[in-house]
N, C-alpha and C positions, 0 to 999 in steps of 0.2 A: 189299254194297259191296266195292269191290277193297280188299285191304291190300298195302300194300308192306312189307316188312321191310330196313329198309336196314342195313348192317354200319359199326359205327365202333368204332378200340379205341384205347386209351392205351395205352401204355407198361406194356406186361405188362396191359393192364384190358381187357377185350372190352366193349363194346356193342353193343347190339340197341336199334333202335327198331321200332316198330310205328303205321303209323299209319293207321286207319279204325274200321272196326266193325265189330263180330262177337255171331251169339247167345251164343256158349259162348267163355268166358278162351283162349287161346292156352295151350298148353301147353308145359311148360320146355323148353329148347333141350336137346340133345343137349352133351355134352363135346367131341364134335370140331366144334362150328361156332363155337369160340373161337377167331378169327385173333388175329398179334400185329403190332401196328403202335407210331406214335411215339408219344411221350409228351407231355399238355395241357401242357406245362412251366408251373410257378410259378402257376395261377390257383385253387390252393385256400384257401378263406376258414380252414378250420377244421383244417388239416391232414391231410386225408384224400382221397379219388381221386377227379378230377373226368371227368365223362366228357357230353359232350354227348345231349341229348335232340333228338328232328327232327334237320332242316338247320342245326343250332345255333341252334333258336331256343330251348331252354332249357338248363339243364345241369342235374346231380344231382351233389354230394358224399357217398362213401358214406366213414363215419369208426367203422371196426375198433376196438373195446376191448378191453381185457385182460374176460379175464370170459365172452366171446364176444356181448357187445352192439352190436350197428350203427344206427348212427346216420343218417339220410338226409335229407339239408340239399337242396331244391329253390329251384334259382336261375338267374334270367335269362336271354338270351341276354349279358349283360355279367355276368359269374361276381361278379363285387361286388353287380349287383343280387339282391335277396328276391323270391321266385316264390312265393307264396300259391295254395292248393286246396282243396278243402272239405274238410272235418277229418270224414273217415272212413278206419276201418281200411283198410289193404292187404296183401292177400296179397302172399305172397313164399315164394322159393324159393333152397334152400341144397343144394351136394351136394360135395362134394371130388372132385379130381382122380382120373377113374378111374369112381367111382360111378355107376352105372347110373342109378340112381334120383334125384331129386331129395324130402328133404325139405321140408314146407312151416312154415312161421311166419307171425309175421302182425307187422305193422310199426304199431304206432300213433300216431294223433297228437297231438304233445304242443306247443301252437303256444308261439312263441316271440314275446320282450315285444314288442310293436306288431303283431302280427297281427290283423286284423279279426276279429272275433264269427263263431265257426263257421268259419274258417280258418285255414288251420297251412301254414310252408313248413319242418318237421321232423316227420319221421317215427323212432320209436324202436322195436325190436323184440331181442331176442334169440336168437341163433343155436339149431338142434339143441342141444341138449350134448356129442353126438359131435364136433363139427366145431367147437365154440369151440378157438381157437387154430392151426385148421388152414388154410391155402389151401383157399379154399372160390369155386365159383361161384354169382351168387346171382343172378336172375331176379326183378323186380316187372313181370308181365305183362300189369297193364291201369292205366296210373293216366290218369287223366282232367287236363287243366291245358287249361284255359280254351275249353271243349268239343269238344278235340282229347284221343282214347285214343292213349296211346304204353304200349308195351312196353322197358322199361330192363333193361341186364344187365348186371356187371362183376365181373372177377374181383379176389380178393384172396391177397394175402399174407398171413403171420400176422403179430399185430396190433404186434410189436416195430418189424417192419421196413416195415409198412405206411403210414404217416404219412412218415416221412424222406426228405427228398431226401438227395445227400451232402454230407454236415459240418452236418446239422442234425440238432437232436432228436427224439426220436421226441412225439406227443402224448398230453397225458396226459388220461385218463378226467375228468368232469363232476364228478366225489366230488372225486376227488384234487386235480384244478385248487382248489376253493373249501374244499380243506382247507391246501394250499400259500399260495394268494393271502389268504386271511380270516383266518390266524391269523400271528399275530409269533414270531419266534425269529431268533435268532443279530444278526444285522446289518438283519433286516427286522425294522419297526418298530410298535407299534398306530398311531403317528403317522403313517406310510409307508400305512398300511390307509387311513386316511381320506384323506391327499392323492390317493390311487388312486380316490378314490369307494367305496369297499368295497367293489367290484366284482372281477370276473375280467378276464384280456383275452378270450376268445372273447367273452364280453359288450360289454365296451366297444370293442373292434376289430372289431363285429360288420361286414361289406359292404366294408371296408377289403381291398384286392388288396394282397398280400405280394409284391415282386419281389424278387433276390437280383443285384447287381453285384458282383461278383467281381475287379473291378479297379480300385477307388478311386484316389484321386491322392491325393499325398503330402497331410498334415495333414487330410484328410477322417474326419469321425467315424466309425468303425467297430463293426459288432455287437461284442462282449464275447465270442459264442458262435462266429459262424461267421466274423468276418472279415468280412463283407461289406460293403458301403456302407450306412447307415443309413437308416432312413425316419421321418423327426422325429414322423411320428405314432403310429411306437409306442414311446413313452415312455413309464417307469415309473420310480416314487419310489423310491428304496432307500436308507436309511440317512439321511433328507433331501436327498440329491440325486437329480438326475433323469438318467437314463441312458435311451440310443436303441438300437434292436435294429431289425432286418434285419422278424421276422415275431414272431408269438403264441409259439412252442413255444420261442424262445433265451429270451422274458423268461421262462418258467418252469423254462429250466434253471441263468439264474443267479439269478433268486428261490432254488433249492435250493441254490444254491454260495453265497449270501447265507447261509442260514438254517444249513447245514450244513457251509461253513468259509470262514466270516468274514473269515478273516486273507487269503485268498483274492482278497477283493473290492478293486479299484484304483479310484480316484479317475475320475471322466465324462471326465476329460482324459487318460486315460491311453490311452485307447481312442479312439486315431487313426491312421492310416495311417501307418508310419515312411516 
């Protein structure tokens, strides 16, 4: 059968798709068929690079840890929706700028709560350990979603700067989120734990599109972290009141300015557009 390989890239992120069928895996792209085009702006659920699958008929979120863990969130042609696939490993492929070679890893499925029996729309894997922390291109060259083979590819930054758009936070690793969120200190509360659900936000904000308005009008509630115009649905308890943020990564940088200086933290009404 004919394969076409069509070229799509984000903002600094290259994509490759692939879509037909073949006896033998396609093998990793070369380092110079990484073009650099614009950026998906604002449609990452988790903090991490979204980069379209097909003709936009799905997307993939790939989310860089400290550690050199990646994370790979399959989702919809509407980047809010969840994209389920049979929960079988996938290969994949890692190599840094320059690198001849590509090493391989393997991505496996770890499905996420409301997944069907034998399907995962998250994939986890572990980089080389040469290349944890480095700009790395990383290639998954056959994954199967809904009896269409596509070839995905994108590249990454290291994992500081990989999450952030500007005047947002970077995101934090799966450990550290539910060691931040699930335990009380400074100004966050065990009381705040349960009004919260005892949950995380990438849990409970799970399909939830983050936007960022950047130009509120006077008296409009504003994030705490970025300034931005607020989204009433992500709210979070602190201290027993309830405060609105922009996206997932500002509540956990002022959960940390909660926990870590207190005196810091201003009343829900303070945080409004002067």
């Amino acid at each position: 059968m004919i394969r076409k390989v069509v070229p799509v890239v984000v903002a600094g992120v290259a994509a490759w798709v692939l879509v037909g069928c073949s006896a033998q895996p396609p093998a990793p792209p070369a380092a110079a068929e990484v073009p650099k085009h614009e950026e998906h702006a604002h449609q990452s659920q988790h903090g991490g690079i979204v980069v379209p699958i097909g003709r936009e008929n799905y997307h993939a979120e790939a989310v860089f840890e400290k550690g050199g863990s990646l994370r790979l969130y399959l989702l919809g042609a509407d980047e809010s929706q969840v994209q389920e696939i049979e929960a079988k490993p996938l290969d994949a492929y890692a190599k840094s700028a320059g690198d001849a070679e590509a090493e391989k890893f393997v991505l496996k499925p770890e499905p996420q709560s409301g997944d069907k029996p034998g399907m995962t729309s998250l994939f986890v894997g572990q980089l080389p350990p040469r290349l944890a922390g480095k700009s790395v291109e990383v290639t998954v060259p056959n994954v199967t979603i809904e009896g269409g083979r596509f070839r995905i590819g994108f590249q990454s930054v290291p994992p500081q700067a990989a999450h952030a758009e500007p005047g947002m936070p970077a995101k934090l690793g799966s450990d550290e989120e539910q060691a931040l969120f699930l335990t009380p200190g400074g100004r966050y509360t065990a009381a705040d734990i349960e009004a919260n659900g005892k949950t995380v936000p990438s849990v409970k904000f799970r399909g939830i599109r983050a936007t960022h308005d950047s130009n509120p009008k006077p008296g409009v509630p504003i994030c705490p972290i970025s300034e931005t115009k607020t989204n009433p649905k992500f709210a979070w308890v602190i201290g027993g009141k309830t405060y609105e943020f922009c996206c997932p990564p500002c509540i956990e940088e002022f959960v940390a300015t909660a926990k870590e200086k207190p005196d810091e933290v201003k009343d829900p009404e303070f945080y409004r557009q002067k």
